[in-house]
N, C-alpha and C positions, 0 to 999 in steps of 0.2 A: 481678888479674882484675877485670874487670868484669861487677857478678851486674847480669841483666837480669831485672825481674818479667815477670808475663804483659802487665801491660799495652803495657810495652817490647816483648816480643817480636812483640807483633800488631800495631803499629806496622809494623815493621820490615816481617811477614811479607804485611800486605795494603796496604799502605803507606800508613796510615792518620795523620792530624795528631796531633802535630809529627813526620813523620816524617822531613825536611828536618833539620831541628835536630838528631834525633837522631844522624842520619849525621852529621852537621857533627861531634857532641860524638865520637864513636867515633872519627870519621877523625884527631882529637885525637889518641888514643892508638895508635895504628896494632901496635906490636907487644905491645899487652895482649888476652890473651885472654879472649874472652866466655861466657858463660857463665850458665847458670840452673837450676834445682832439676826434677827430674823431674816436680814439682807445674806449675811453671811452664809445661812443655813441651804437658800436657794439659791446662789452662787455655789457651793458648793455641790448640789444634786445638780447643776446644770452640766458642772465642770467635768463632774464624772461619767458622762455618758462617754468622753471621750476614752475611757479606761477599761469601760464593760457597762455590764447590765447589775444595776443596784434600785433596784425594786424596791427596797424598805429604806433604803438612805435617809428619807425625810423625819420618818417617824425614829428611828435610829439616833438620828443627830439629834431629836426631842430628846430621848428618853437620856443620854450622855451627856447633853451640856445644857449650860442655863440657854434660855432664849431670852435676851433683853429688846423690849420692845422700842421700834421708831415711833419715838414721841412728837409730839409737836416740839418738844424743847430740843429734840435731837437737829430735827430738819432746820431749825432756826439756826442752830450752832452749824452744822454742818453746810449751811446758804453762803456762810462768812467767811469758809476757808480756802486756804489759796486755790489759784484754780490748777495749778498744776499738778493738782490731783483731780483721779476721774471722778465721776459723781458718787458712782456705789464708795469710794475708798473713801470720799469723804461722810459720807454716814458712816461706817466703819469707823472714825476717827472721829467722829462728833458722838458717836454711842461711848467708846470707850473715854472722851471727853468728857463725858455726863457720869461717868461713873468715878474719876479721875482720884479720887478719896481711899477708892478702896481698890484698889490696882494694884496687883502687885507686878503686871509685865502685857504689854501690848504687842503680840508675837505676827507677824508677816516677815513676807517675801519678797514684800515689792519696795523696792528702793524707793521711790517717791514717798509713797506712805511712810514707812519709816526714818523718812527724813521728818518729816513732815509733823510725826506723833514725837521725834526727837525736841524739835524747832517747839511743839507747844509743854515741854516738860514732863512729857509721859516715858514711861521707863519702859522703853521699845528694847524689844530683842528678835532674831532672824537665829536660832540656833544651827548650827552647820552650816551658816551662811557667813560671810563677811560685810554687810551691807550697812 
């Protein structure tokens, strides 16, 4: 799987920079499925009000990626990690933590988190980023 954070997914969904690159890095994996945290999915329909009016975004982002649910084992993982991530990034990083086996790439934009998902051994990438 490839876990998409929010900032990947509003990328993707208003198709905002790099979002060139990021296609480019997905169409890499063609039969790996995508995928991001429930948290993810409403960070992302929040984020995009600031880009326009997207009405069906929520069910959209259903029907295109997996939804992995916040478990209790998620929020336990994600209580223990650094705090120099913000809260939502570390559920974001304690989901794709819990999935960690079948991972093929932990895709954000934010420099702390992907330090962050670096520091615990997950195969982080920022496509058309440098971070």
């Amino acid at each position: 799987m490839i876990y998409l954070d929010a900032c990947a997914l509003l990328a993707l969904s208003v198709q905002r920079d790099p979002v060139d690159d990021l296609v480019d890095f997905l169409r890499k994996h063609p039969e790996t499925p995508l995928g991001s945290s429930a948290i993810g999915f409403m960070e992302t329909v929040r984020g995009a009000a600031e880009y326009g009016q997207y009405p069906n975004m929520l069910s959209e982002l259903q029907s295109q990626y997996a939804e992995l649910t916040v478990t209790a084992e998620v929020i336990e993982i994600a209580s223990t990690l650094p705090r120099r991530i913000r809260s939502l990034d570390a559920l974001h990083l304690a989901t794709a933590l819990s999935i960690a086996d079948y991972l093929t790439a932990f895709v954000s934009y934010d420099r702390r988190l992907i330090e962050a998902a670096r520091d615990h051994g997950l195969p982080a990438a920022s496509p058309g980023m440098n971070l």
